[in-house]
C-alpha positions in Angstrom: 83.5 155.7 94.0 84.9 152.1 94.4 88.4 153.4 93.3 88.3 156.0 96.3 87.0 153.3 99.1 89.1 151.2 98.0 92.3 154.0 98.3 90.5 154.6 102.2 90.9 150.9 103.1 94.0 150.6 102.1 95.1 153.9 104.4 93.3 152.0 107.1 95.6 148.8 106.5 98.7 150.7 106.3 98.1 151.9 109.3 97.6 148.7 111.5 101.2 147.8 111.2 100.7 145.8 114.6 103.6 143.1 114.4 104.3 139.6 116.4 106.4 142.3 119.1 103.5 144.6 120.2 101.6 140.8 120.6 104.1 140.1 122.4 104.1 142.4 124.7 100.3 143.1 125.2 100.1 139.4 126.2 102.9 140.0 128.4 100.8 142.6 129.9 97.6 140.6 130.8 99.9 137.4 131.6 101.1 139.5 134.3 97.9 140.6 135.9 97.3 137.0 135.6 100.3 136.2 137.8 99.3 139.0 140.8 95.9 137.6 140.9 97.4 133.5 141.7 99.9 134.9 143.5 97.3 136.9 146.4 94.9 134.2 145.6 97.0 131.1 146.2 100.1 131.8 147.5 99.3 134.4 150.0 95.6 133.5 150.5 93.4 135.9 151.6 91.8 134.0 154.6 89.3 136.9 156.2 86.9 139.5 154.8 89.4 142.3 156.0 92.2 140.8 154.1 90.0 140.2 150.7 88.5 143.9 150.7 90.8 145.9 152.4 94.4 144.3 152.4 93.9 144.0 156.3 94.0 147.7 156.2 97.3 147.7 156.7 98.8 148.9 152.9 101.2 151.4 152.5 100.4 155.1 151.0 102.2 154.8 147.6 101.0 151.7 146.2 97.3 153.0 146.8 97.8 156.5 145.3 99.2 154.6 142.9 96.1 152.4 142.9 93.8 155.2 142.9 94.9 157.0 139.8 95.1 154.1 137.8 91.7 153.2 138.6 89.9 156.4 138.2 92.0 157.4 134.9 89.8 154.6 132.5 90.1 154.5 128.9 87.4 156.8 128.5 89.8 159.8 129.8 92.8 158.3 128.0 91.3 158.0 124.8 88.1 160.9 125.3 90.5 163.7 126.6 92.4 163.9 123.4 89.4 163.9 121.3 87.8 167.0 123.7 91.0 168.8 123.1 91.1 167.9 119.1 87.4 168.8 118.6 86.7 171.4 121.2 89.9 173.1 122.3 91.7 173.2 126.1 88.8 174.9 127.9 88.2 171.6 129.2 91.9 171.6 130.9 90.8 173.8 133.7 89.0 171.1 135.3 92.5 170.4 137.3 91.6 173.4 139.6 88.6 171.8 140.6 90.2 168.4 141.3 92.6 170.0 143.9 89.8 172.0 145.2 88.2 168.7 145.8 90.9 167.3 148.4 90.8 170.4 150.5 86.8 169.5 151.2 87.8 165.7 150.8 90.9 165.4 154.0 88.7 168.0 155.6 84.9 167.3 155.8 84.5 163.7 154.6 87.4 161.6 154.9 87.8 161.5 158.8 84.5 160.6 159.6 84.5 157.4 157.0 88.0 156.6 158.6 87.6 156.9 162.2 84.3 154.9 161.9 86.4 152.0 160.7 83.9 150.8 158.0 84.7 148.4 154.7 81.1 149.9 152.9 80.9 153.7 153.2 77.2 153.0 152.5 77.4 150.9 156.1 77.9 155.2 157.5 73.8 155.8 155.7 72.6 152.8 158.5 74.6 154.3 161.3 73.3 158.2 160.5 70.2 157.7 159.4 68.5 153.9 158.9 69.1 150.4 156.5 66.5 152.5 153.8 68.7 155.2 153.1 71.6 152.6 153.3 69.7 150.0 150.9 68.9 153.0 148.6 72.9 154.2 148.3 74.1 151.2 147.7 71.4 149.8 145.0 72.2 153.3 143.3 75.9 152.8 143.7 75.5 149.1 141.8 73.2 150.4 139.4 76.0 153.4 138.4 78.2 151.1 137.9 76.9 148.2 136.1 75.9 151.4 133.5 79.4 152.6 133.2 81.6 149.0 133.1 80.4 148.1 129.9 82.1 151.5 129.0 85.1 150.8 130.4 85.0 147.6 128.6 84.2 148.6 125.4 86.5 151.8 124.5 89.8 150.0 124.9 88.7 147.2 122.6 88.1 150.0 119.9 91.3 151.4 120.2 92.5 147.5 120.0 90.1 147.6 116.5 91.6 150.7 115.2 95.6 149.2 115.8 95.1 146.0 114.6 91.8 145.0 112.9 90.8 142.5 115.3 86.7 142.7 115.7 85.8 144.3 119.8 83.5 141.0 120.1 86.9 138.7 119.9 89.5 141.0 121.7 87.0 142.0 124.9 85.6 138.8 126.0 89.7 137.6 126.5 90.7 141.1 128.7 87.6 140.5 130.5 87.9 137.1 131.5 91.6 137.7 132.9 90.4 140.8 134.3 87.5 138.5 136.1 90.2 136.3 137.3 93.0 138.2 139.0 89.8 140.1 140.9 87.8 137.3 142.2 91.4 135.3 143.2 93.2 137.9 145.0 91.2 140.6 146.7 92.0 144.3 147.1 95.5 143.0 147.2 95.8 142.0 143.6 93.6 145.1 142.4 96.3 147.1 143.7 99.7 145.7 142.6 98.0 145.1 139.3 97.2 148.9 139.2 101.0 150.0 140.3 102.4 147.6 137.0 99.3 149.1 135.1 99.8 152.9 136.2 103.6 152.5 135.4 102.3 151.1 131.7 100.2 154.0 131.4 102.7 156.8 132.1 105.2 155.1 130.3 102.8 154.9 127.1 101.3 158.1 127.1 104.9 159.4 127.8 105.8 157.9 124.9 103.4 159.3 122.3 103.9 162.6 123.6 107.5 162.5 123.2 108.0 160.7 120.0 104.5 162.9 118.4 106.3 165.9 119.2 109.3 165.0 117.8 107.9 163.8 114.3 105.9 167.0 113.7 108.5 169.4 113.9 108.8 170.2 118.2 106.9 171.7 120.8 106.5 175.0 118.6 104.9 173.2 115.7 102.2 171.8 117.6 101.9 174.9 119.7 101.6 177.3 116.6 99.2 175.1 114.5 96.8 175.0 117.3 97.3 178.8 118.9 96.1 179.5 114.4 93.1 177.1 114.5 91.6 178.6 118.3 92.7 175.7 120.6 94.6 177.0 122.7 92.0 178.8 124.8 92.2 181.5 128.2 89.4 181.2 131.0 85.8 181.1 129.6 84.2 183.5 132.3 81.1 183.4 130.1 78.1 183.1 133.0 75.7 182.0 130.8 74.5 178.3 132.2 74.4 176.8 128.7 77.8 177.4 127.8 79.6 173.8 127.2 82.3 174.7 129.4 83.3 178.3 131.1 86.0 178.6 134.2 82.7 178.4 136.6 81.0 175.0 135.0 84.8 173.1 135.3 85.6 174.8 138.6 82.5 174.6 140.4 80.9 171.9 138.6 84.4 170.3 138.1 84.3 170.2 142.2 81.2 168.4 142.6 81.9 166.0 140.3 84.8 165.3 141.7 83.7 165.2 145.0 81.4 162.5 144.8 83.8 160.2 142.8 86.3 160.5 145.4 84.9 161.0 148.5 81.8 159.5 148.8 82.3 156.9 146.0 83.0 153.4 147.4 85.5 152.4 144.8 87.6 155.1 146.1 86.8 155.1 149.9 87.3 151.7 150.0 90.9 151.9 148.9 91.2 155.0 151.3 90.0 152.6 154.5 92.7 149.9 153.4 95.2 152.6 154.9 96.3 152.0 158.7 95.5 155.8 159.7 93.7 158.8 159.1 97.1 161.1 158.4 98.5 158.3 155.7 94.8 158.7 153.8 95.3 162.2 153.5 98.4 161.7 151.8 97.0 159.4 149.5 94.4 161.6 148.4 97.2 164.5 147.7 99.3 162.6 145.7 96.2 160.9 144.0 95.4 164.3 143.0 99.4 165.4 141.8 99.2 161.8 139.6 96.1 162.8 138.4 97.3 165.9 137.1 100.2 164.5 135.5 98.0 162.0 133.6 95.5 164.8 132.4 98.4 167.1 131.5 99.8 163.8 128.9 96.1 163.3 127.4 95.4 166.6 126.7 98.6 167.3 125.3 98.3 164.2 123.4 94.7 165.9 121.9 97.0 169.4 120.5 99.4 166.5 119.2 96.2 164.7 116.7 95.9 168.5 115.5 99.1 169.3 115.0 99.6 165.8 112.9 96.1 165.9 111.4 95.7 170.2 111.2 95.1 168.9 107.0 93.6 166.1 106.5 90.9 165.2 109.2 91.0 161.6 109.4 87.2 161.9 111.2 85.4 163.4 107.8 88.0 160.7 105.5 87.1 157.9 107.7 90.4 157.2 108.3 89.3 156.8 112.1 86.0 155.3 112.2 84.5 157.6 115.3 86.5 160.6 117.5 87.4 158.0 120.3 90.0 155.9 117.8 92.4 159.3 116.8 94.4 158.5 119.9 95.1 155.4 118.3 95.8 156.6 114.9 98.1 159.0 116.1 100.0 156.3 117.8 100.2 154.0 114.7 100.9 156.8 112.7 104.1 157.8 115.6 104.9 154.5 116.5 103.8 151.6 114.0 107.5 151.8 112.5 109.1 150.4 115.8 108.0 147.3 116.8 107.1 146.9 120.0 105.8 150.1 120.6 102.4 149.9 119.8 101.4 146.9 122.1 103.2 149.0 124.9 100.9 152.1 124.0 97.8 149.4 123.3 98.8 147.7 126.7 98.3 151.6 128.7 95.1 151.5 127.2 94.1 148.4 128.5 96.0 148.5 131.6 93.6 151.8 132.6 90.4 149.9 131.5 91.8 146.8 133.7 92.2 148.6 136.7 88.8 150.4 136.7 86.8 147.5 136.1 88.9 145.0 138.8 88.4 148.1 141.1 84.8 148.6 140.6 83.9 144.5 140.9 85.9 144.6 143.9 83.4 147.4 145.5 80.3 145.6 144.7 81.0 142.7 146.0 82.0 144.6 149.3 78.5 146.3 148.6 76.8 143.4 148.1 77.9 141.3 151.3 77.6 144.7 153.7 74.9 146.0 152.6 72.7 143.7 150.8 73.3 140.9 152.9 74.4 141.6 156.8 71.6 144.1 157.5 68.9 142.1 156.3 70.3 138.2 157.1 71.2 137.2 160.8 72.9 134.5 159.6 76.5 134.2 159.9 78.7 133.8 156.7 81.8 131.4 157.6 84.9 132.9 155.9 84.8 130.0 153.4 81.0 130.8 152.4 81.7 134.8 153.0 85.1 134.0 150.6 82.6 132.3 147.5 79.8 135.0 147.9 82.4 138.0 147.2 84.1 135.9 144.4 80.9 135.0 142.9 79.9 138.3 142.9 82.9 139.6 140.8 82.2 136.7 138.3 78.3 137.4 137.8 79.0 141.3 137.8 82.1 141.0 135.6 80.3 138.6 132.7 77.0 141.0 132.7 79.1 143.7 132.1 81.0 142.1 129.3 77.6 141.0 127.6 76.5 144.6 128.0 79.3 146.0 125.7 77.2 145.1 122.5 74.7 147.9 123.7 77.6 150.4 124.8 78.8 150.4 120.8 75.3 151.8 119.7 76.2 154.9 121.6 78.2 158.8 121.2 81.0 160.3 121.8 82.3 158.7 125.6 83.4 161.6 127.4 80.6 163.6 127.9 78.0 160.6 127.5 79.8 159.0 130.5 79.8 162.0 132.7 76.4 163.0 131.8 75.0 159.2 132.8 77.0 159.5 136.0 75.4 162.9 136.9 71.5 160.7 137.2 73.0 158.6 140.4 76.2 160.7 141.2 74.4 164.2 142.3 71.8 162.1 144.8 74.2 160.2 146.1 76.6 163.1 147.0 73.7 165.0 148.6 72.7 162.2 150.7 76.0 161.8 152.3 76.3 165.8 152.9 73.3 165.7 154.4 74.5 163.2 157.0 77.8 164.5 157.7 76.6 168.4 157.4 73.3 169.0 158.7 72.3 167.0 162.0 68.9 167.7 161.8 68.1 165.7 158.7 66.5 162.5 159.5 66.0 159.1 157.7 62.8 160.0 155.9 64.4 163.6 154.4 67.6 161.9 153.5 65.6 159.2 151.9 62.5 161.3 150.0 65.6 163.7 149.0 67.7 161.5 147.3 64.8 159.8 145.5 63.7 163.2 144.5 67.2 164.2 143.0 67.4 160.5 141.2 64.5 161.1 139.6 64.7 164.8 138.5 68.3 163.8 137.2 67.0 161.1 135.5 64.7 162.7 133.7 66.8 165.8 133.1 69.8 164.2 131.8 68.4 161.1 129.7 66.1 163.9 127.6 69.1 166.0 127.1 70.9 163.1 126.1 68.6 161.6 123.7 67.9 165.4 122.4 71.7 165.7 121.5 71.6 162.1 120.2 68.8 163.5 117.9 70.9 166.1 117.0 68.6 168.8 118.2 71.8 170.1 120.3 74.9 170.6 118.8 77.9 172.0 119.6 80.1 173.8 117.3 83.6 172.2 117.2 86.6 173.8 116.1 87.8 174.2 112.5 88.8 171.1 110.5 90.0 170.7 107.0 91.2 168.1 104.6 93.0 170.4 101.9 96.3 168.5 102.7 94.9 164.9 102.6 97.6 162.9 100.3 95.1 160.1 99.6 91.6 159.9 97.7 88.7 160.0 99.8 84.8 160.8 99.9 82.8 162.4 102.2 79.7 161.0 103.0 76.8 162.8 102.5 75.0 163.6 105.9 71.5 163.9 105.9 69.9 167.6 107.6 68.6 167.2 111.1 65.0 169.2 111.0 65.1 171.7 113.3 63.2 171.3 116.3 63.1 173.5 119.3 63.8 171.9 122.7 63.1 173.2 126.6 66.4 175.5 127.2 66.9 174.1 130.4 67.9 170.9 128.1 71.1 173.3 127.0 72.3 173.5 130.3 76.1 172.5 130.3 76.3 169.1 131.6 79.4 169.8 134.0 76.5 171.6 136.4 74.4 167.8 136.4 76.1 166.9 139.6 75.6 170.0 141.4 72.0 170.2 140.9 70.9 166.6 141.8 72.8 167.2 144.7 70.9 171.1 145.9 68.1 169.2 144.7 68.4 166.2 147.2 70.0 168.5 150.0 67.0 170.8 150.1 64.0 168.1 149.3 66.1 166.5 152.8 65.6 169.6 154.7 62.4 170.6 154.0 61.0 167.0 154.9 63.2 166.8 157.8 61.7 170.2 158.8 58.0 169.1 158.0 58.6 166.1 160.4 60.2 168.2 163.5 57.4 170.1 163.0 54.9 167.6 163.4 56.7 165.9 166.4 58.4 162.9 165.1 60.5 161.1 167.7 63.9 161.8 166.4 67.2 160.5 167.9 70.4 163.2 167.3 73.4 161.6 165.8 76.8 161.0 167.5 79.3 163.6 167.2 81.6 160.6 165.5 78.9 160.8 162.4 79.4 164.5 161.7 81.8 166.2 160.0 85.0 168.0 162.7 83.8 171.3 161.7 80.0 170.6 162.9 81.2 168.9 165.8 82.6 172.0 167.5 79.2 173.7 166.6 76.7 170.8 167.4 76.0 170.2 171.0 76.2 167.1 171.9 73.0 165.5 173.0 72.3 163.4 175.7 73.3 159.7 175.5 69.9 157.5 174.4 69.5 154.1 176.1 70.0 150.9 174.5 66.3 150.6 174.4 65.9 154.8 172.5 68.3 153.5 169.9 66.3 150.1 169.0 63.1 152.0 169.1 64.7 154.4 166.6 65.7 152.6 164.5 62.0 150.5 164.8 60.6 153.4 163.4 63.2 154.9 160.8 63.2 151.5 159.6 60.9 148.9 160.5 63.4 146.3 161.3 65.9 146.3 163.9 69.4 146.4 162.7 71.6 145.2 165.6 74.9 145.7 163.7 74.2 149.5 163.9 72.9 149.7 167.1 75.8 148.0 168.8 77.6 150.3 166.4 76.4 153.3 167.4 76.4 151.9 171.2 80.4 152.0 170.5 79.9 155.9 169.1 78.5 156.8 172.2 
């Protein structure tokens, strides 16, 4: 038995053939990000809030497509893609339709109204439609979200960075943070984006690569079409209606949408980038060729997932531990391609680490907008200077940025990333995208049905998805993956013995695919929000219609537009929706008018 771990090992050493060169250049890499982040943050200082958060909002369409894709595309989709593909097949590829789907209802329903109002926080629009509760409530969700998913981002590049070279997560991610950290907190939205052009290039270029090179070594395109087409990866449509099935053409489409949906239009990471653009006609072309550079960058993970099968079809590095869990064959397959050429692996390590960079100085860069518009102005009269305004948004990034790098030690106690990240989302992303739709769909919502809604779809989402989650973690649900063998393995291995989960019978609703968790908290918030609203009308609450600028262009023309209140009907409105006064949003809405 020793004999045989001791073969296993040594597979594992061979491959980390990661050499001085591909050290070289992953430095390179982060010594670069480095440089963006002194260069916006001392050279070309950043001297107002509209400069740090949203580059004046005066950038030009490519860089923040550019930007855009690079953040969105973490390495959980550049290293969780492929392993969808090598355990489950291509059904999951048809999630592109709904990601085009999603800027039709994006340039047409949402977008406009965030842009005309000329926000920086998106949740600043939940003060101005409804009251500082609902707004408090999105934004505290928002924060929440993503303190749960940075330690994710975090944490899956440094395990590809295990896999390559050996070198324990604990050493490698505290490093990429703390430049991370930097760049951020010096140079503003400025620095996130240019860092995210250099990284997005990286990231092509690297996945490129692998595809190129992979195909090449196996045999060609027909090798690693055939030996997939034989083992039932390459799938058609899934028009299976039944709401359990993992995925089906209706859960990615339709469920693919929503999702979708709320990470890009309603999400401030996104918006944000989407307000740094000087007019309404530019964002819309940011959003179409976000969604053209999204495809692209799918298209090279998935393939890269037929490529581990076509390399791996007979000897499944999973069950000879050859890959220590399904998120390091991406990884393997690279060393496997490319450890022979120096160089080559850091510039594939460096794409990995490139996407997780970008997500994570995007998503500080949001909260500390959050935290300064939404946590601080509504609820303190006092007046930031810029200097004081400058050290709250960088100490923000700092605090956020190092309690996501010690949460990282929790992440590596968890699953598979792909569908535990998107099922986690789903708790916050559903209510939030219900609450916004309420607000720019239906103008007879008001405060308290936007706000009792989207509590009630946080907490049935909460509930639904963490059971489901832990049921699966349980191994009460499984999912059948597609054939695997190891009758070509050239090396002497053993597979470990896996203990029988007891059967145990769980609620059915628990089965439901989780591409539909988005979609529900969001009917479920929608209608809790009109029924309260309803309740309230009919009990003769004072209610004050909201400005034609608030609603969508398509409810304009079908929303009469009420009479203008006074000064005086807004304050008292907003007395009673909120208890407070919040002067920004009357004066705001007295600019609406």
């Amino acid at each position: 038995m020793a004999d045989i771990q001791d073969n296993v090992i040594d597979m594992v050493y061979k491959m980390q053939r990661f050499s001085w060169v591909d050290y070289v250049v992953f430095v390179f890499m982060l010594a670069i990000s480095a440089f963006v982040g002194v260069y916006w943050g001392f050279l070309k200082k950043q001297t107002t809030q509209s400069d740090y958060l949203l580059g004046g909002r005066n950038m030009q369409v490519l860089p923040v497509s550019m930007s855009l894709v690079a953040s969105f595309i973490s390495g959980i989709t550049l290293l969780g893609s492929p392993t969808e593909v090598y355990m489950y097949g291509t059904q999951y590829s048809y999630i592109i339709i709904g990601i085009f789907l999603m800027s039709i209802f994006m340039t047409q329903v949402y977008l406009p109204v965030f842009h005309e109002l000329k926000i920086t926080s998106n949740y600043e629009y939940l003060s101005l439609r409804f009251d500082n509760k609902v707004r408090l409530f999105g934004s505290i969700v928002f924060v929440i979200a993503m303190i749960g998913w940075l330690p994710i981002v975090i944490y899956v590049p440094a395990l590809a960075f295990n896999q390559v070279t050996g070198v324990d997560i604990h050493i490698i991610t505290p490093i990429v943070c703390l430049v991370c950290i930097f760049y951020t907190s010096a140079g503003g939205l400025q620095a996130v984006v240019w860092t995210d052009v250099i990284q997005i290039t990286v990231m092509m270029g690297a996945m490129a690569l692998v595809a190129v090179k992979g195909t090449l070594d196996v045999g060609g395109f027909g090798v690693v079409w055939s030996r997939n087409m034989e083992s039932g990866r390459i799938e058609t449509p899934n028009w299976d209606f039944n709401p359990t099935a993992r995925h089906t053409i209706w859960n990615l489409v339709i469920g693919g949408l929503m999702y979708w949906l709320q990470a890009n239009s309603v999400n401030q990471t996104m918006v944000q980038r989407y307000l740094a653009l000087p007019t309404l006609r530019k964002a819309k072309w940011a959003v179409f060729l976000f969604c053209i550079g999204i495809s692209v960058l799918y298209c090279f993970c998935l393939y890269c997932g037929l490529l581990i099968y076509a390399r791996f079809y007979d000897c499944d590095p999973l069950q000879t531990k050859l890959a220590k869990a399904k998120d390091q064959l991406l990884p393997l397959l690279v060393m496997d391609v490319l450890g022979g050429i120096p160089g080559l692996p850091g510039i594939f390590l460096a794409g990995i680490f490139s996407a997780a960079l970008s997500s994570l100085s995007t998503s500080l860069n949001s909260i500390s907008a959050v935290v300064l518009e939404d946590f601080y102005k509504p609820f303190y009269s006092k007046q930031l200077s810029d200097r004081q305004t400058n050290w709250l948004l960088k100490g923000v990034v700092i605090v956020v940025g190092v309690l996501s790098l010690g949460l990282t030690f929790i992440v590596e106690k968890l699953g598979t990333i792909l569908q535990l990240t998107m099922t986690l989302e789903a708790i916050t992303m559903g209510p939030q995208l219900g609450v916004f739709t309420l607000g720019i769909l239906m103008p007879w919502v008001d405060a308290l049905g936007a706000l009792v809604g989207g509590l009630s779809g946080l907490v049935l989402m909460a509930c639904w998805c963490l059971s489901a989650q832990m049921a699966i973690a349980r191994g009460y649900i499984t999912h059948p993956h597609k054939p695997l063998s190891t009758s070509g393995c050239l090396y002497n291995y053993t597979i470990p013995q896996i203990n029988s989960t007891e059967s145990v019978e769980v609620s059915s609703i628990l089965h439901v695919s989780y591409m539909w968790y988005t979609l529900v908290g969001a009917l479920v918030t929608m209608f809790v929000g009109v029924v309260i609203s309803g309740v309230n009308k009919a009990r003769g609450k004072a209610y004050v219609p909201p400005a034609p600028k608030l609603l969508a262009p398509q409810i304009r023309k079908l929303f009469r537009e009420p009479p203008h209140p006074t000064d005086d009907q807004y304050i008292r409105a907003y007395e009673s929706q909120d208890g407070t006064t919040n002067k920004s949003s009357v004066m705001h809405m007295k600019d609406l008018k």
